[in-house]
N, CA, C and O of each residue as an XYZ file, in Angstrom:
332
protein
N      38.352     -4.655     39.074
C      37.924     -3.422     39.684
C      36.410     -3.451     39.859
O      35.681     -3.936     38.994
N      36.039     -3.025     40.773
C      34.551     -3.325     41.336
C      34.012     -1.760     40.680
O      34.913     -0.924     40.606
N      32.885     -1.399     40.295
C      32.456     -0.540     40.082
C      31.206      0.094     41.153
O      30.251     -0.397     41.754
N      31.935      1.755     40.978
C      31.195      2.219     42.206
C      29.774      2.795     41.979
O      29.888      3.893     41.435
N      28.645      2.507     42.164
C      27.133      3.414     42.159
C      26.978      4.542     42.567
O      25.830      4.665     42.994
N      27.548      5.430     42.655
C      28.017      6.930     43.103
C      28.799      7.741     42.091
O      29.689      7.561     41.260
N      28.334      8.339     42.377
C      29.344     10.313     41.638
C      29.938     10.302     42.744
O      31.098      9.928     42.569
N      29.674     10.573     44.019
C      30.284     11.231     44.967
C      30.841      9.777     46.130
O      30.011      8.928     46.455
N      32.211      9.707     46.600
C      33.130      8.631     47.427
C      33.712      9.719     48.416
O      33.935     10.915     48.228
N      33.896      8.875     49.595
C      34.700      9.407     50.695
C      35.393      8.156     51.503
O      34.763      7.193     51.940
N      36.324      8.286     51.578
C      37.150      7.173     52.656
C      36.500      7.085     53.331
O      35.603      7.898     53.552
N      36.789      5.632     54.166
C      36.608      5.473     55.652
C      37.004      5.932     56.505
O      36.284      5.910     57.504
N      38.244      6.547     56.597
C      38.842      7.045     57.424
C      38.162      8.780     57.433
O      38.092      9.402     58.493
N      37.760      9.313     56.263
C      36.867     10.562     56.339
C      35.515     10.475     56.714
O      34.949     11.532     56.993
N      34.856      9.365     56.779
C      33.588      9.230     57.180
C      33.625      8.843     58.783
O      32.489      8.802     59.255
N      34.684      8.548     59.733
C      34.857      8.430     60.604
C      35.531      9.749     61.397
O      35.593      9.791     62.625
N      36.067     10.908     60.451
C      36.802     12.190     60.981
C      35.251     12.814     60.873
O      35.123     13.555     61.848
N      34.239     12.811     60.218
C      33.444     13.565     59.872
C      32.126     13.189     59.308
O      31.752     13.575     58.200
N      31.113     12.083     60.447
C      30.557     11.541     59.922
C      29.614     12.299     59.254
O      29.242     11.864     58.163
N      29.016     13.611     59.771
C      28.199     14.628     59.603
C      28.401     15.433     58.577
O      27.947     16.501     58.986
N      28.846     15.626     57.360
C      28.992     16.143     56.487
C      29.048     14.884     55.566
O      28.932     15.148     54.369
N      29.192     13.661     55.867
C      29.199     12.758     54.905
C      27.646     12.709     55.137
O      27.269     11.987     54.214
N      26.511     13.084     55.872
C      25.752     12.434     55.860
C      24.683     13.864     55.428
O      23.594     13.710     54.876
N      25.236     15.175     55.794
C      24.563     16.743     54.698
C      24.707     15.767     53.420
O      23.693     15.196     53.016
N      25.788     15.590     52.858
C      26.753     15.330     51.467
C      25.623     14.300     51.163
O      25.300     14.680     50.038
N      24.866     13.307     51.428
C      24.206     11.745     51.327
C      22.432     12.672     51.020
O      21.538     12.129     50.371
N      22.336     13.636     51.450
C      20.850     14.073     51.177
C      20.158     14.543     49.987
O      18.935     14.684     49.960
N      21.257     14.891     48.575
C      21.727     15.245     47.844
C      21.870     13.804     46.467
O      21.621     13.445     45.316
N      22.349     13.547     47.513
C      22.845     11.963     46.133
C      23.692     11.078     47.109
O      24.187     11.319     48.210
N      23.679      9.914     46.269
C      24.659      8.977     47.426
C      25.597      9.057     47.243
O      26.077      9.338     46.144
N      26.462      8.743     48.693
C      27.889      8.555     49.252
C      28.532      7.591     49.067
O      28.620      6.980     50.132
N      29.390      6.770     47.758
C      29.985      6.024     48.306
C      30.980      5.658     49.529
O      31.828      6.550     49.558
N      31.170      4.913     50.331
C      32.268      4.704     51.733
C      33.334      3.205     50.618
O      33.116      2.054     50.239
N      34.330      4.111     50.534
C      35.316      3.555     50.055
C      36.761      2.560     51.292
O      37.254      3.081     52.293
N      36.986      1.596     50.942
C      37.854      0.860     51.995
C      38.937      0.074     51.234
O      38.919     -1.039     50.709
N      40.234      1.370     51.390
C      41.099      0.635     50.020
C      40.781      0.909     48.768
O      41.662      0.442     48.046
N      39.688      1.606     47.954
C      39.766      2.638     46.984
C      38.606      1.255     46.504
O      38.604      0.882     45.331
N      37.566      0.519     47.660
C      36.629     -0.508     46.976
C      35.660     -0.471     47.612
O      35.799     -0.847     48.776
N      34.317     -0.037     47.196
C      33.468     -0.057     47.383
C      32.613     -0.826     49.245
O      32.212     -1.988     49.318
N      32.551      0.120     50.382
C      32.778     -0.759     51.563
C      31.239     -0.584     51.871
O      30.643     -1.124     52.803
N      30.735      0.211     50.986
C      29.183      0.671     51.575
C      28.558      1.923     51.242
O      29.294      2.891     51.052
N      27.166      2.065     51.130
C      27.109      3.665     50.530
C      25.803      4.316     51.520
O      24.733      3.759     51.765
N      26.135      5.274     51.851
C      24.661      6.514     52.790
C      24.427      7.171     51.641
O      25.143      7.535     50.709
N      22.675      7.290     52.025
C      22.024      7.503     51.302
C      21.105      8.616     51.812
O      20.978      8.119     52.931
N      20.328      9.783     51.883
C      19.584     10.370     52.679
C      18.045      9.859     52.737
O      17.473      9.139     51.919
N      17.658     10.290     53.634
C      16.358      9.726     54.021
C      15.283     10.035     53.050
O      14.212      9.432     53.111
N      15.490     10.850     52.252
C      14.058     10.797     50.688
C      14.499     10.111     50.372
O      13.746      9.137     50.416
N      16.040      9.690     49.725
C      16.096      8.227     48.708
C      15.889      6.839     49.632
O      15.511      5.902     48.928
N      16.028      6.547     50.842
C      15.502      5.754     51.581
C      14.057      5.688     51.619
O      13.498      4.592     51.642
N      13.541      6.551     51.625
C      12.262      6.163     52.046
C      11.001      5.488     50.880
O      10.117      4.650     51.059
N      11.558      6.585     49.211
C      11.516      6.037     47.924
C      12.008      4.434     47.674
O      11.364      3.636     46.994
N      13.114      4.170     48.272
C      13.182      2.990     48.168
C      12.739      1.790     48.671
O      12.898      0.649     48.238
N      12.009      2.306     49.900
C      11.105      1.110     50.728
C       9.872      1.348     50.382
O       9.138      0.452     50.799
N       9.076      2.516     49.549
C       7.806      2.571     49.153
C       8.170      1.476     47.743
O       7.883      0.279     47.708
N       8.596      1.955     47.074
C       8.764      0.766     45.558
C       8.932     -0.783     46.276
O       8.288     -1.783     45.960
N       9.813     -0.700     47.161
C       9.668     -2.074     47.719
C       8.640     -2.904     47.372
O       8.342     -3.713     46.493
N       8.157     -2.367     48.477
C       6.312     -2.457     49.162
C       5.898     -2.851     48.139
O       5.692     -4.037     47.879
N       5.672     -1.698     47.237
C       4.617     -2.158     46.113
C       5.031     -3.366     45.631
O       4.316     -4.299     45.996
N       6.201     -3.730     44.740
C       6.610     -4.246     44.531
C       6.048     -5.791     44.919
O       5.613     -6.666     44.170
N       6.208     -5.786     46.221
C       5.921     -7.039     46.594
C       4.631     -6.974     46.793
O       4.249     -8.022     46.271
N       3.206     -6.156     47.420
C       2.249     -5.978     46.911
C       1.753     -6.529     45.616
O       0.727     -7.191     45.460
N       3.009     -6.005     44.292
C       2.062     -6.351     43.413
C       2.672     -8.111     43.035
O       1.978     -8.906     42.402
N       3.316     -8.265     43.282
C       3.599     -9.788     43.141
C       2.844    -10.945     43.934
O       2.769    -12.127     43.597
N       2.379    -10.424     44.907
C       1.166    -10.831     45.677
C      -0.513    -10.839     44.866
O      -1.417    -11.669     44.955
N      -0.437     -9.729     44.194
C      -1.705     -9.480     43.508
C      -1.958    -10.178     42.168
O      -3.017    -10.268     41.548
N      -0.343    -10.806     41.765
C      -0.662    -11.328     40.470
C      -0.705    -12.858     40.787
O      -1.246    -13.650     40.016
N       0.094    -13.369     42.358
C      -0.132    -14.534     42.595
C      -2.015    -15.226     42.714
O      -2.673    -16.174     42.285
N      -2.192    -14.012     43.578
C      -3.986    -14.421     43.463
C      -4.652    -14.264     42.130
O      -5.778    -14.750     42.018
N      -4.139    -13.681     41.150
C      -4.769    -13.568     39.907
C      -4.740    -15.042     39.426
O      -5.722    -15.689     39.062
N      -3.487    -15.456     39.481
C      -3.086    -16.287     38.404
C      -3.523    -17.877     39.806
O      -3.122    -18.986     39.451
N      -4.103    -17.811     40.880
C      -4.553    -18.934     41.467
C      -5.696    -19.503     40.681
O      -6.260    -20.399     41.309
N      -6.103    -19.311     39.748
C      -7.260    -19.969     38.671
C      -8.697    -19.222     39.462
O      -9.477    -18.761     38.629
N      -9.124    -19.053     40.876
C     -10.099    -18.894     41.067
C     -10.710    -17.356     40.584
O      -9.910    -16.425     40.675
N     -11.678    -17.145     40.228
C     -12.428    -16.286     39.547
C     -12.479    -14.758     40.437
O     -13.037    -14.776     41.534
N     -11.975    -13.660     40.007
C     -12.062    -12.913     40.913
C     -13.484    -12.049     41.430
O     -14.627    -12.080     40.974
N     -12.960    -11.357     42.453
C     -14.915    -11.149     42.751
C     -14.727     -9.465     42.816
O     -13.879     -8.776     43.383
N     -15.649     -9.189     42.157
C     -15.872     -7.506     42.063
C     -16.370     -7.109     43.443
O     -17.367     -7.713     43.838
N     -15.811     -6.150     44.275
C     -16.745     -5.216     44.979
C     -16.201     -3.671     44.707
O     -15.302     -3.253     43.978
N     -17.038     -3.066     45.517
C     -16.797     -1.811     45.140
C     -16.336     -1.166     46.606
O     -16.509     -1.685     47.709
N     -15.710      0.090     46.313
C     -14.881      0.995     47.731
C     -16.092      1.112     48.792
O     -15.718      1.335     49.943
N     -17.094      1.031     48.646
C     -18.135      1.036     49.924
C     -18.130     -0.260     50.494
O     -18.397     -0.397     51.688
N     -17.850     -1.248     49.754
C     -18.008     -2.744     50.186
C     -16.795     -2.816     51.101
O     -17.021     -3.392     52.165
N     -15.683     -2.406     50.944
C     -14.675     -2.196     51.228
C     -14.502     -1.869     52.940
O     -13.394     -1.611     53.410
């Protein structure tokens, strides 16, 4: 049994009678889209989307920032006017 990341599931066949209330229902918390009672995909509303591509970002931002740290060369101070 696959486990679902959701409180809240709706068939496929209900997300296709009614995509628009699955997608009020998604602004709130996510939707699982169930296919056969297994996990086929989940909507999400656009604050938890958009939270999730800012952490991204950083994310990879900061994995970028520790790659130049850790390149041995010495880092160089400036300040936000230098900037």
């Amino acid at each position: 049994m696959e486990t679902i990341l959701a409180n809240r599931s709706v068939g496929l066949s209900e997300l296709k009678a009614n995509p628009a209330a699955v997608m009020r229902a998604a602004e709130t918390e996510p939707v699982a889209i169930l296919n056969r009672n297994k996990p086929a995909g989940y909507v999400i509303g656009t604050a938890a989307w958009e939270a999730i591509a800012e952490r991204l970002d950083n994310l990879a931002l900061a994995e970028l920032a520790a790659a130049r740290l850790a390149d041995g060369q010495a880092p160089v101070k400036v300040t936000l006017d230098e900037l």
